[in-house]
Biopython code that builds the backbone (N, CA, C, O; Angstrom):
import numpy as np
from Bio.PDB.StructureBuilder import StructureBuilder

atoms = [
    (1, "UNK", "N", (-4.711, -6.589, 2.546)),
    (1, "UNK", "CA", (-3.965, -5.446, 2.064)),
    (1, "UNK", "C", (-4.814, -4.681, 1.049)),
    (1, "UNK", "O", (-5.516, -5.152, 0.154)),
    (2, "UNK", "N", (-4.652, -3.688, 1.304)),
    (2, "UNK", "CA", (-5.577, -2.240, 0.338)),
    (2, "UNK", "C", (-4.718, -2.540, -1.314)),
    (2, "UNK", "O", (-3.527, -2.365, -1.569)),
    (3, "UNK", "N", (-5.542, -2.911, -1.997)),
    (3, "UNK", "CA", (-5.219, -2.739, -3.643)),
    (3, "UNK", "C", (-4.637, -1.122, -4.088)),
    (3, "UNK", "O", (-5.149, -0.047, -3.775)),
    (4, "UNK", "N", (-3.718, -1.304, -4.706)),
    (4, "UNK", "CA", (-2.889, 0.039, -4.895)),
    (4, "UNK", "C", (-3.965, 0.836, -5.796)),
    (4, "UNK", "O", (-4.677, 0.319, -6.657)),
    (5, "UNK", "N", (-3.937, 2.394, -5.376)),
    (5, "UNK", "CA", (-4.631, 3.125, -6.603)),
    (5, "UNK", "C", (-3.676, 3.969, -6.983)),
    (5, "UNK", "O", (-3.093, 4.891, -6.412)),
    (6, "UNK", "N", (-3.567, 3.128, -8.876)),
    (6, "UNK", "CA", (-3.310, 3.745, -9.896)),
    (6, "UNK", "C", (-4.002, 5.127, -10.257)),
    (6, "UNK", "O", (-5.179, 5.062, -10.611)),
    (7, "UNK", "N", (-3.374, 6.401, -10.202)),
    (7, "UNK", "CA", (-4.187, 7.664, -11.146)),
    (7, "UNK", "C", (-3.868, 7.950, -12.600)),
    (7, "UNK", "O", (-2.865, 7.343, -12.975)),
    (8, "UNK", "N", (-4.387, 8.632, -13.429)),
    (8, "UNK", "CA", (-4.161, 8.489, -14.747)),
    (8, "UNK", "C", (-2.892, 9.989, -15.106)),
    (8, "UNK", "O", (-3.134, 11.188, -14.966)),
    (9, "UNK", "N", (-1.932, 9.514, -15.454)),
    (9, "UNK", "CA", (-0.709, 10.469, -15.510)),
    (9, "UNK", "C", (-0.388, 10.911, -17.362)),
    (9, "UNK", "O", (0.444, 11.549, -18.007)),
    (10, "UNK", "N", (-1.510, 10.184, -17.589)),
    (10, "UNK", "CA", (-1.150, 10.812, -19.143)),
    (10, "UNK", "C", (-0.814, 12.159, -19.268)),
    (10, "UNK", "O", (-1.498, 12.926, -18.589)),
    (11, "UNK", "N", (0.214, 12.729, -20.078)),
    (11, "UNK", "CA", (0.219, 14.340, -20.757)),
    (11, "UNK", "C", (-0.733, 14.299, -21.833)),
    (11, "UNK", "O", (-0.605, 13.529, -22.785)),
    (12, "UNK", "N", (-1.754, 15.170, -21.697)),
    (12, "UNK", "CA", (-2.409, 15.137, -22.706)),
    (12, "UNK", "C", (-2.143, 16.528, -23.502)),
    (12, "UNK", "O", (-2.029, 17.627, -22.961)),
    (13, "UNK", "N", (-2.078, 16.299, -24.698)),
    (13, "UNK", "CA", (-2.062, 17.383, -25.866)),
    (13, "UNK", "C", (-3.320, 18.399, -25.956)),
    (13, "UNK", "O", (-4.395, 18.100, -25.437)),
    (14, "UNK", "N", (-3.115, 19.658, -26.668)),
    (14, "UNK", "CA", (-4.243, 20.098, -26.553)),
    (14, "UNK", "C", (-5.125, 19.833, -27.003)),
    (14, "UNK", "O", (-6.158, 20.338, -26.563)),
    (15, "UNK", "N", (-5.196, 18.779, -28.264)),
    (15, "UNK", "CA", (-6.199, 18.503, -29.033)),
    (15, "UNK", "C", (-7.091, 17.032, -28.068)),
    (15, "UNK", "O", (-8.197, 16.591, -28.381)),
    (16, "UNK", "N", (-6.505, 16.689, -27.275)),
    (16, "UNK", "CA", (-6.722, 15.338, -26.553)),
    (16, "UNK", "C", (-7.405, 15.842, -25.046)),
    (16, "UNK", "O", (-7.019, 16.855, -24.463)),
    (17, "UNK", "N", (-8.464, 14.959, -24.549)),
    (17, "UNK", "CA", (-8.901, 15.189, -23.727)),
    (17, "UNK", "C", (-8.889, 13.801, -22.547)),
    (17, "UNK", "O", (-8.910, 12.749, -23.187)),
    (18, "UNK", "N", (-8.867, 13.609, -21.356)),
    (18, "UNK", "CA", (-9.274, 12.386, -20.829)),
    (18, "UNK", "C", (-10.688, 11.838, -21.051)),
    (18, "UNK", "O", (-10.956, 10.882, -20.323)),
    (19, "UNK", "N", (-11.627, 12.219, -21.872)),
    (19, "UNK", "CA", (-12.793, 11.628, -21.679)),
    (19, "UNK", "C", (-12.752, 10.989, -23.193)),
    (19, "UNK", "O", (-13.420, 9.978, -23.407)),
    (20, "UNK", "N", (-11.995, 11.561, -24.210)),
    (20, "UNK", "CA", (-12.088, 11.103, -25.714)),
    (20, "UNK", "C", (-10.442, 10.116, -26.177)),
    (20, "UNK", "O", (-10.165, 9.536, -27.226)),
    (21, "UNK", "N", (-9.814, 10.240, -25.180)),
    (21, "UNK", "CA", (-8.603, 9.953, -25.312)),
    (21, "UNK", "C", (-8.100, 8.644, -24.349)),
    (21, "UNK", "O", (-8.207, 8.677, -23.123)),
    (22, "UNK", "N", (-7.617, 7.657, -24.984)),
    (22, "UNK", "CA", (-7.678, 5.930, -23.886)),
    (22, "UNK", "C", (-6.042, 6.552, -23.282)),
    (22, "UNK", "O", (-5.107, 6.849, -24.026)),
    (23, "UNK", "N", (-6.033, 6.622, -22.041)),
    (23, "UNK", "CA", (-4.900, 6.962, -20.749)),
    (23, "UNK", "C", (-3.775, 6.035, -21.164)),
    (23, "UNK", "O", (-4.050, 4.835, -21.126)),
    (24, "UNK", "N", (-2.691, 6.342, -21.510)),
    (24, "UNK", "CA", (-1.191, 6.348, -21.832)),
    (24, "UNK", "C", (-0.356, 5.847, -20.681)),
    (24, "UNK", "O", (0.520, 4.982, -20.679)),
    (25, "UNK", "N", (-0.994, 6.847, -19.369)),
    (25, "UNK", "CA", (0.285, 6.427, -18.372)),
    (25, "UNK", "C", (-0.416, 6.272, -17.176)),
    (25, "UNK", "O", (-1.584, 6.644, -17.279)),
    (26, "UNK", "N", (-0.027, 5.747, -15.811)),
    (26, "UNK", "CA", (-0.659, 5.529, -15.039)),
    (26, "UNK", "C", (0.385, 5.727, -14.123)),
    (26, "UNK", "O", (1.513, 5.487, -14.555)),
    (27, "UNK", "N", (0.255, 6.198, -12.684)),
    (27, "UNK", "CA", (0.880, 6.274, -11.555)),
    (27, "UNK", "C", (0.125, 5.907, -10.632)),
    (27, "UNK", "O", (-1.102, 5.852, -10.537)),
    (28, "UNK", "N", (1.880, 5.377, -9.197)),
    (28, "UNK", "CA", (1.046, 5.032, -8.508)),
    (28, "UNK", "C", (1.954, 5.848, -7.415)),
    (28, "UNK", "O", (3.173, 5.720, -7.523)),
    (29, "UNK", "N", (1.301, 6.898, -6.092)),
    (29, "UNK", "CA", (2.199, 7.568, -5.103)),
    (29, "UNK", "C", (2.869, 6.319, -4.210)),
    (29, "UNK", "O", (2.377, 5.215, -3.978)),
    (30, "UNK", "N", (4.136, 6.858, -3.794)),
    (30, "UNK", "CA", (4.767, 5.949, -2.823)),
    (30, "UNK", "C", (5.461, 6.272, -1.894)),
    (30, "UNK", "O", (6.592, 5.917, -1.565)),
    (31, "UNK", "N", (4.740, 6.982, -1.452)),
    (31, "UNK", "CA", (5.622, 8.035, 0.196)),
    (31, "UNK", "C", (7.336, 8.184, -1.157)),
    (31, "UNK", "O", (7.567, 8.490, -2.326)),
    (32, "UNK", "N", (7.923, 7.810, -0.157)),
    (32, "UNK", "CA", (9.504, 8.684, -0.215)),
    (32, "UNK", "C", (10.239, 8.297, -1.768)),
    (32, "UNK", "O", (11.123, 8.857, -2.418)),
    (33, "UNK", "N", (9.394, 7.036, -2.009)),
    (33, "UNK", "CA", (9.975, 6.719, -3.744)),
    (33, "UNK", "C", (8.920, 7.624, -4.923)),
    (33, "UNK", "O", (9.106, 7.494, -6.133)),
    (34, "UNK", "N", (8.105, 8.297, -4.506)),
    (34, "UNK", "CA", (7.558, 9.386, -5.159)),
    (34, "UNK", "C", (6.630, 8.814, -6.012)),
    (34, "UNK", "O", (5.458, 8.817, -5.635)),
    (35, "UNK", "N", (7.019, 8.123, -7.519)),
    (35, "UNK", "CA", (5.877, 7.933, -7.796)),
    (35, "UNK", "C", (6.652, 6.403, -8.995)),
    (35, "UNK", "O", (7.741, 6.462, -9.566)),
    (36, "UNK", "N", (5.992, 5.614, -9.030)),
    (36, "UNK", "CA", (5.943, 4.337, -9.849)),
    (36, "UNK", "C", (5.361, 4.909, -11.113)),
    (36, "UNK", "O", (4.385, 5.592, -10.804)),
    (37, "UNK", "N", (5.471, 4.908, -11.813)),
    (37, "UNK", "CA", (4.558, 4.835, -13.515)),
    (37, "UNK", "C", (4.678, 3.761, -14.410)),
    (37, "UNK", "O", (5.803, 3.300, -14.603)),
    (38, "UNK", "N", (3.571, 3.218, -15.070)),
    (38, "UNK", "CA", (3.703, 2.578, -15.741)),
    (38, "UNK", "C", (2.938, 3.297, -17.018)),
    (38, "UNK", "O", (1.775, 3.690, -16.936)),
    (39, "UNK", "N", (4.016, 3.455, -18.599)),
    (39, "UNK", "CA", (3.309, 3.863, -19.437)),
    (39, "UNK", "C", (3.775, 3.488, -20.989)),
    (39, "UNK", "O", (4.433, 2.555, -21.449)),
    (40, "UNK", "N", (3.305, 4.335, -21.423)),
    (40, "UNK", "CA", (3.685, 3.712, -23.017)),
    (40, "UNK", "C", (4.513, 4.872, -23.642)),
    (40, "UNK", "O", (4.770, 5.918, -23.046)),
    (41, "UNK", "N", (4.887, 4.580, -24.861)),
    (41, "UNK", "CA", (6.345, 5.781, -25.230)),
    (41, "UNK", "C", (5.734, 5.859, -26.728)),
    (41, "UNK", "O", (5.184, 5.025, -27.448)),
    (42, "UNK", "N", (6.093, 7.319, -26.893)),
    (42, "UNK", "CA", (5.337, 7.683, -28.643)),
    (42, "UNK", "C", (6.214, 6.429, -29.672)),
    (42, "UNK", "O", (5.620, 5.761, -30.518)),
    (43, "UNK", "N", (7.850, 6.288, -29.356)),
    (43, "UNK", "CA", (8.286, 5.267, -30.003)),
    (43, "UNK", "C", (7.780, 3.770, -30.271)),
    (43, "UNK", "O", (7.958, 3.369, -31.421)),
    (44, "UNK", "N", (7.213, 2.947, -29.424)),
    (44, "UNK", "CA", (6.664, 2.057, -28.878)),
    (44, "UNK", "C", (5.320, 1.851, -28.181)),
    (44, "UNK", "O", (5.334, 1.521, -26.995)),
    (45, "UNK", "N", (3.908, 2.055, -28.962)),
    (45, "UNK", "CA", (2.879, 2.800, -28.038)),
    (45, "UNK", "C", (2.447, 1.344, -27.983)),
    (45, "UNK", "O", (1.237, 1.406, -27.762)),
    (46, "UNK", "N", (2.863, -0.160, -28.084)),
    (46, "UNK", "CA", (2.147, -1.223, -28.182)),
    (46, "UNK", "C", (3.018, -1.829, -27.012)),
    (46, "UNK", "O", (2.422, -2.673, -26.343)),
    (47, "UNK", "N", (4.211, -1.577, -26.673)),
    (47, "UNK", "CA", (4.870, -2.055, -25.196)),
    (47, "UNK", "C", (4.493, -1.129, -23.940)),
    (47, "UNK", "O", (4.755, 0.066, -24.079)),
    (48, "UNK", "N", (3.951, -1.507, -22.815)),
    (48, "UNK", "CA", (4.226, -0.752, -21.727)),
    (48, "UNK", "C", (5.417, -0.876, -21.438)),
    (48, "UNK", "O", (6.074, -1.875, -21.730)),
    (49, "UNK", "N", (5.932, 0.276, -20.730)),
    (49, "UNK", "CA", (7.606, 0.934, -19.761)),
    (49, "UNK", "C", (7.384, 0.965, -18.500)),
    (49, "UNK", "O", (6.216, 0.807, -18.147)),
    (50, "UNK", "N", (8.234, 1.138, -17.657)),
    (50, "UNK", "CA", (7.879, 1.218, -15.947)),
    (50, "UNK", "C", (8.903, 2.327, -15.797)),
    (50, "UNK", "O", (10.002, 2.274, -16.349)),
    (51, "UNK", "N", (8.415, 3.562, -14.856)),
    (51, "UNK", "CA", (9.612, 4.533, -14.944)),
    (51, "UNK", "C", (9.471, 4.955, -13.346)),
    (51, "UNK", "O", (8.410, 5.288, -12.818)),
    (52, "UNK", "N", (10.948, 4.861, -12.588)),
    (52, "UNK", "CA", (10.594, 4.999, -10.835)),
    (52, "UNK", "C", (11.886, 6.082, -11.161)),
    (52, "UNK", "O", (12.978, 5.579, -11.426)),
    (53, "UNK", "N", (11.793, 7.069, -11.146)),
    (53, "UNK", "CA", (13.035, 7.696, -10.936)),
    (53, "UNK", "C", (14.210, 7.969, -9.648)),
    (53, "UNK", "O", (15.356, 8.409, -9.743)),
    (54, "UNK", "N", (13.336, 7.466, -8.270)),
    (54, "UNK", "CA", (14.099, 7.725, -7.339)),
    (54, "UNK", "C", (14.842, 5.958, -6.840)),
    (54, "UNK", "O", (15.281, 5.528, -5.774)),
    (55, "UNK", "N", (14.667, 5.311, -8.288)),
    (55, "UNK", "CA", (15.507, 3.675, -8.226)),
    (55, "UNK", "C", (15.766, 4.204, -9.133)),
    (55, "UNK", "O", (15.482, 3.127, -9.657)),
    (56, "UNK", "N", (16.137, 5.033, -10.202)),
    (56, "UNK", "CA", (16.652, 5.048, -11.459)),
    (56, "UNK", "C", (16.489, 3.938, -12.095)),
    (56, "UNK", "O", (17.219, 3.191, -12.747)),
    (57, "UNK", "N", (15.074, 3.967, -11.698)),
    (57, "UNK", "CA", (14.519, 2.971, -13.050)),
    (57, "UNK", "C", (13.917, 3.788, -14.520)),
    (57, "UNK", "O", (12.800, 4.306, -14.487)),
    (58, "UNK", "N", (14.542, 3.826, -15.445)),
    (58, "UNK", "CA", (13.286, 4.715, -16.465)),
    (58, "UNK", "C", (13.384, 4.256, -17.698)),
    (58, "UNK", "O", (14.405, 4.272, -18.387)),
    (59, "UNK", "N", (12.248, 3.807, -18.020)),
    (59, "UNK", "CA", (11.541, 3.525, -19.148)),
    (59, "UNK", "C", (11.852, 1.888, -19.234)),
    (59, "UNK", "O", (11.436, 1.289, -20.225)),
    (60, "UNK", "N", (12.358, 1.387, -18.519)),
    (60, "UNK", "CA", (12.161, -0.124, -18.630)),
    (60, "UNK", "C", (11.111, -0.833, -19.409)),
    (60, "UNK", "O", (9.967, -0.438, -19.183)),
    (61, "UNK", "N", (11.223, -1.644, -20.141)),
    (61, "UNK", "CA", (10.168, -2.016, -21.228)),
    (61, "UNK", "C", (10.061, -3.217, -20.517)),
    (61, "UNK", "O", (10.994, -3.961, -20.214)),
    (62, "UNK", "N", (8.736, -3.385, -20.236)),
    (62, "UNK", "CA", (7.962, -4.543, -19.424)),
    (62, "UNK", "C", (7.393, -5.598, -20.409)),
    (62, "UNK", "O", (7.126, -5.336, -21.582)),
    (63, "UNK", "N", (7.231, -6.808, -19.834)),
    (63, "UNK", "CA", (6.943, -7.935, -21.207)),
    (63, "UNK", "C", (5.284, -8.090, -21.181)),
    (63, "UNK", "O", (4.715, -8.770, -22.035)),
    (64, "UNK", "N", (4.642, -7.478, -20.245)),
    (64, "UNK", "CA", (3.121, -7.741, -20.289)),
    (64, "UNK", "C", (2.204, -6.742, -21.336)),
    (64, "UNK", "O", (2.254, -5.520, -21.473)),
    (65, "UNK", "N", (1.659, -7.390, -21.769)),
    (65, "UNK", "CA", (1.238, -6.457, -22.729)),
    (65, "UNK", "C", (-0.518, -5.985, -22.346)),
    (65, "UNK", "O", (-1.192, -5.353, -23.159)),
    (66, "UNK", "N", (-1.009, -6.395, -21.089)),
    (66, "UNK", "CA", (-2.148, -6.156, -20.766)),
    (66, "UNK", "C", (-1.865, -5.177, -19.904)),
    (66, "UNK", "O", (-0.871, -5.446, -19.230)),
    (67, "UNK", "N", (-2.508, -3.819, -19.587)),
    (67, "UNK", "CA", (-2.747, -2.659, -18.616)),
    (67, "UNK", "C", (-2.415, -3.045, -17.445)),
    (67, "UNK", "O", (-1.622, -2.229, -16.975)),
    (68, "UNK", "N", (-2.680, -4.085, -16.571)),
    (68, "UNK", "CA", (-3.065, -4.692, -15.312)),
    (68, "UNK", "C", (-1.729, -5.470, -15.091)),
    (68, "UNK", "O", (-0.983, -5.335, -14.121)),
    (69, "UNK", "N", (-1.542, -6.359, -16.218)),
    (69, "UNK", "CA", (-0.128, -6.975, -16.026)),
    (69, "UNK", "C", (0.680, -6.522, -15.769)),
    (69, "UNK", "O", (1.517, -6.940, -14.968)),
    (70, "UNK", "N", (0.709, -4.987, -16.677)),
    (70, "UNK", "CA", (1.686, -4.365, -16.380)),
    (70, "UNK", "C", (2.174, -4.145, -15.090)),
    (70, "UNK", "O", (3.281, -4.485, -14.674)),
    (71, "UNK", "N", (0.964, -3.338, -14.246)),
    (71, "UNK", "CA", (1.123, -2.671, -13.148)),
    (71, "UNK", "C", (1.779, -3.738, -12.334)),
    (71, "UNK", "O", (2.763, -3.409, -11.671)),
    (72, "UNK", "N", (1.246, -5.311, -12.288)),
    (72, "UNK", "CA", (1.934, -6.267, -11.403)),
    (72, "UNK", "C", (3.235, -6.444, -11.715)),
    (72, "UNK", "O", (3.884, -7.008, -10.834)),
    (73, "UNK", "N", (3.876, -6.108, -12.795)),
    (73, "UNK", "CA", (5.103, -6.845, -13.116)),
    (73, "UNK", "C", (5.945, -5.383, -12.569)),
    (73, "UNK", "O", (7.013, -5.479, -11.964)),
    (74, "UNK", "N", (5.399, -4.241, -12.830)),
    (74, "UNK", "CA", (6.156, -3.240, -12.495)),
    (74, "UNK", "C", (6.554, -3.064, -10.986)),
    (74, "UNK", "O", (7.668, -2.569, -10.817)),
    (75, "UNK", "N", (5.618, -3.479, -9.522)),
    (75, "UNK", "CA", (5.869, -3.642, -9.178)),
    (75, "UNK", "C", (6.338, -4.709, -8.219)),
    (75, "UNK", "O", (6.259, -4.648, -6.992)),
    (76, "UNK", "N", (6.867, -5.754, -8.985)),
    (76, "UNK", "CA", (7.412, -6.938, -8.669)),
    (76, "UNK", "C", (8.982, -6.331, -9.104)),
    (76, "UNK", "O", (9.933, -6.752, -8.446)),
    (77, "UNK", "N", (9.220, -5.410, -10.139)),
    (77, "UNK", "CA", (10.009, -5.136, -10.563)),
    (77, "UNK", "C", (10.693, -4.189, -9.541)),
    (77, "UNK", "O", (11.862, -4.517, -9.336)),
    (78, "UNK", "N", (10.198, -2.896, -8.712)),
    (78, "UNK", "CA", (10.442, -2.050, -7.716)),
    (78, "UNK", "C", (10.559, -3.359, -6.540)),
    (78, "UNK", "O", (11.774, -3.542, -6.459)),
    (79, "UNK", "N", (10.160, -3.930, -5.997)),
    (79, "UNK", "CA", (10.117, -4.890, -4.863)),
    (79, "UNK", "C", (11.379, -5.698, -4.812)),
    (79, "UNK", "O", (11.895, -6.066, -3.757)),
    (80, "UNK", "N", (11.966, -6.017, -6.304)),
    (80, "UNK", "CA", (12.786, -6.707, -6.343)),
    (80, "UNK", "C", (14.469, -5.530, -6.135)),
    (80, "UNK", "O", (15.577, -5.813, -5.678)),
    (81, "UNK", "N", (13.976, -4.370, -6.652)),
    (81, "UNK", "CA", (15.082, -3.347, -7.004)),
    (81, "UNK", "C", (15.413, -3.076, -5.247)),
    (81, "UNK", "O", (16.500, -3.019, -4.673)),
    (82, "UNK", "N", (14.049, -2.947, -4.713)),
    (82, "UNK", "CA", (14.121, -2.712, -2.953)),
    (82, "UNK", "C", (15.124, -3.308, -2.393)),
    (82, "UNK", "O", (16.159, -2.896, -1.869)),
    (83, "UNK", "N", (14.512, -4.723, -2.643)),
    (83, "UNK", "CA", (15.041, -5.698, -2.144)),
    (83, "UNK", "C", (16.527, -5.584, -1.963)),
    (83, "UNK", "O", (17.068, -5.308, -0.892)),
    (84, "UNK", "N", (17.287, -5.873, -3.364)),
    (84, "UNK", "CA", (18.678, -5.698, -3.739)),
    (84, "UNK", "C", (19.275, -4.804, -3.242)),
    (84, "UNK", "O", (20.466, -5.062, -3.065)),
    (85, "UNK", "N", (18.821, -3.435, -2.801)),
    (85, "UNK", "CA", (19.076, -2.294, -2.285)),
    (85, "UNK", "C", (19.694, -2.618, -0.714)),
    (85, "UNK", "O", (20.730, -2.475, -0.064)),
    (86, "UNK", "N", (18.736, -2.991, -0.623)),
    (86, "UNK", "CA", (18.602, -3.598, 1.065)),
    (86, "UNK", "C", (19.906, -4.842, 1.561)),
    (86, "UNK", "O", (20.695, -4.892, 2.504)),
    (87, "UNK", "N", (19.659, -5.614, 0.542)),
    (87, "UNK", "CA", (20.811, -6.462, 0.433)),
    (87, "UNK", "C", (22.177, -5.855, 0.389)),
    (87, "UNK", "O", (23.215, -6.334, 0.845)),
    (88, "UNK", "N", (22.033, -4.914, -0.131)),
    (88, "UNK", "CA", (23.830, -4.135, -0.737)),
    (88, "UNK", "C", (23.928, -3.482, 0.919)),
    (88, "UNK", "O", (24.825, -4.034, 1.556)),
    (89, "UNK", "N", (23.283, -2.585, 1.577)),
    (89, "UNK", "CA", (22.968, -2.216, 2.865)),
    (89, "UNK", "C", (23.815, -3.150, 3.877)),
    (89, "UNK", "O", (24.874, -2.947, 4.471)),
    (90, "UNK", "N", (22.900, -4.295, 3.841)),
    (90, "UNK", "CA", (23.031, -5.609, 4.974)),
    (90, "UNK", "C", (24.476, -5.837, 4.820)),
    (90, "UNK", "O", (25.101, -6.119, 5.842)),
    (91, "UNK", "N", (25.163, -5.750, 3.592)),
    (91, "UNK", "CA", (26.377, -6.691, 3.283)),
    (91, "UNK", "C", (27.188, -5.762, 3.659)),
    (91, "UNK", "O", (28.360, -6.112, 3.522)),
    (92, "UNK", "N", (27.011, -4.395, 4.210)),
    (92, "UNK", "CA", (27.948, -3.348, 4.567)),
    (92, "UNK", "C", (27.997, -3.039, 5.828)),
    (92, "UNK", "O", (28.740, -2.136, 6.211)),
    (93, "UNK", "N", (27.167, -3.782, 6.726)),
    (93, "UNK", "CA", (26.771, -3.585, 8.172)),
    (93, "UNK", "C", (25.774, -2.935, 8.638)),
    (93, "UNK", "O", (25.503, -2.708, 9.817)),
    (94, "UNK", "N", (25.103, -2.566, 7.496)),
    (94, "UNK", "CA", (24.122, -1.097, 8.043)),
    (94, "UNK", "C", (22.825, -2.183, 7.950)),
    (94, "UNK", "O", (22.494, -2.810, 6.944)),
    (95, "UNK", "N", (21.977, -2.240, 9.721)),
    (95, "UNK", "CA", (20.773, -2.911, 9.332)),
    (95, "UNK", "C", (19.805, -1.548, 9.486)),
    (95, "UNK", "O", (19.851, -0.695, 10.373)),
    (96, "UNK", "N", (18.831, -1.638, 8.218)),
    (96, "UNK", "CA", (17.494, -0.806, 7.842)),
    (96, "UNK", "C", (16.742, -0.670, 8.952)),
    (96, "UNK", "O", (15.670, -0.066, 8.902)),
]
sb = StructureBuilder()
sb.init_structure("model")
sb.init_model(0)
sb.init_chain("A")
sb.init_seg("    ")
for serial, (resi, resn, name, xyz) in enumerate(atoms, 1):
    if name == "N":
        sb.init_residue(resn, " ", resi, " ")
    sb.init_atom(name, np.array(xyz, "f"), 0.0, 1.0, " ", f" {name:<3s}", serial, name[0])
structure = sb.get_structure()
């Protein structure tokens, strides 16, 4: 399986550039769920968040505190939200 590519989704300010400035947020595309992010919040810039808006997931505060962890836990976190989705589906008659 192809390793997901993360792009760098930071908003950067005007005074901030991507080459002087360490990347805040990260996305990842996902056909029809649009886009996964994993990032950090001006409130909290030492926790990563996971934000999927088309699971109404947003800003979920993730327990990994490494860049990389993150991204795995975030989507273990969407996989699992799928999942459940799918389940609520099945239990209504409708197979996917």
């Amino acid at each position: 399986m192809k390793k997901p590519q993360w792009i760098d989704a930071t908003s950067y300010s005007r005074n901030e550039t991507s080459k002087n400035t360490v990347p805040r947020s990260w996305a990842l595309g996902v056909g029809h769920l649009s886009r996964i992010r994993v990032h950090r919040h001006r409130d909290d810039p030492s926790a990563w968040f996971l934000t999927c808006y088309a699971l109404s997931i947003e800003q979920a505060c993730l327990k990994a505190k490494e860049l990389e962890d993150a991204k795995v836990e975030a989507l273990a976190i969407v996989a699992k939200k799928i999942k459940d989705i799918l389940g609520y589906y099945k239990k209504l008659g409708i197979e996917v």
